[in-house]
C-alpha positions, -999 to 999 in steps of 0.1 A, spaced: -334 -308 -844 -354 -331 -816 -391 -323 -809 -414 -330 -783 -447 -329 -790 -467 -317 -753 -505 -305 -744 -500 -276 -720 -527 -274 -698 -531 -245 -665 -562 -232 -646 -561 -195 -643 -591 -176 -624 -601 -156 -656 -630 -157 -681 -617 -178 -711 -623 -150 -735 -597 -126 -713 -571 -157 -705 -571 -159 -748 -568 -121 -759 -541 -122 -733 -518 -153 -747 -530 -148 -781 -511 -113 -783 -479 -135 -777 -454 -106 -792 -465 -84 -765 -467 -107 -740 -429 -94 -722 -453 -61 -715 -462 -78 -682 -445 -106 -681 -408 -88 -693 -380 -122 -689 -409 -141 -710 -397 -128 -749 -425 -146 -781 -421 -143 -814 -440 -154 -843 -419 -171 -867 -443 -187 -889 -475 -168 -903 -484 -135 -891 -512 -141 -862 -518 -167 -835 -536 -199 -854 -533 -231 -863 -501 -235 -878 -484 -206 -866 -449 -211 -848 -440 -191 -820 -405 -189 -807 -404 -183 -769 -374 -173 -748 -378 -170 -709 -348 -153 -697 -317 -133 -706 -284 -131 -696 -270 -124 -673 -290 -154 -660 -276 -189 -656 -302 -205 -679 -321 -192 -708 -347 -217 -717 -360 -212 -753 -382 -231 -773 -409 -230 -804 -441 -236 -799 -466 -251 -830 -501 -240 -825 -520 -274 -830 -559 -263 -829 -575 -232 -817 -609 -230 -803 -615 -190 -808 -621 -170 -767 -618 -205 -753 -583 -225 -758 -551 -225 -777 
């Protein structure tokens, strides 16, 4: 399978701390964000080395992107 390896990077008007609890709880995240679908696939938490499957959409929708995601390095309340 081809890989791309990206730095994701967006400015949300949050406190760091909040912003990470949020996205680091990635199997709920569909809670309040519902066509956005994570899964861990890889280790049991959010850290380094854990892979997380993400699926944005369901049919009945023309495209269903979906895509696994390596965490790289963590910086713990600050950055994933």
């Amino acid at each position: 399978m081809a890989s791309i390896d990206t730095t994701d990077s967006i400015h949300i008007q949050a406190s760091p701390a909040r912003v990470y609890e949020t996205v680091l709880d990635y199997p709920r995240m569909h809670t309040w964000f519902a066509p956005y679908h994570c899964t861990l696939i890889e280790g049991d938490e959010v850290a380094e080395g854990a892979r997380v499957e993400h699926v944005i959409g369901k049919p009945p929708l023309l495209v269903v992107n979906r895509f696994v995601r390596t965490v790289q390095r963590t910086r713990p309340g600050e950055r994933i």
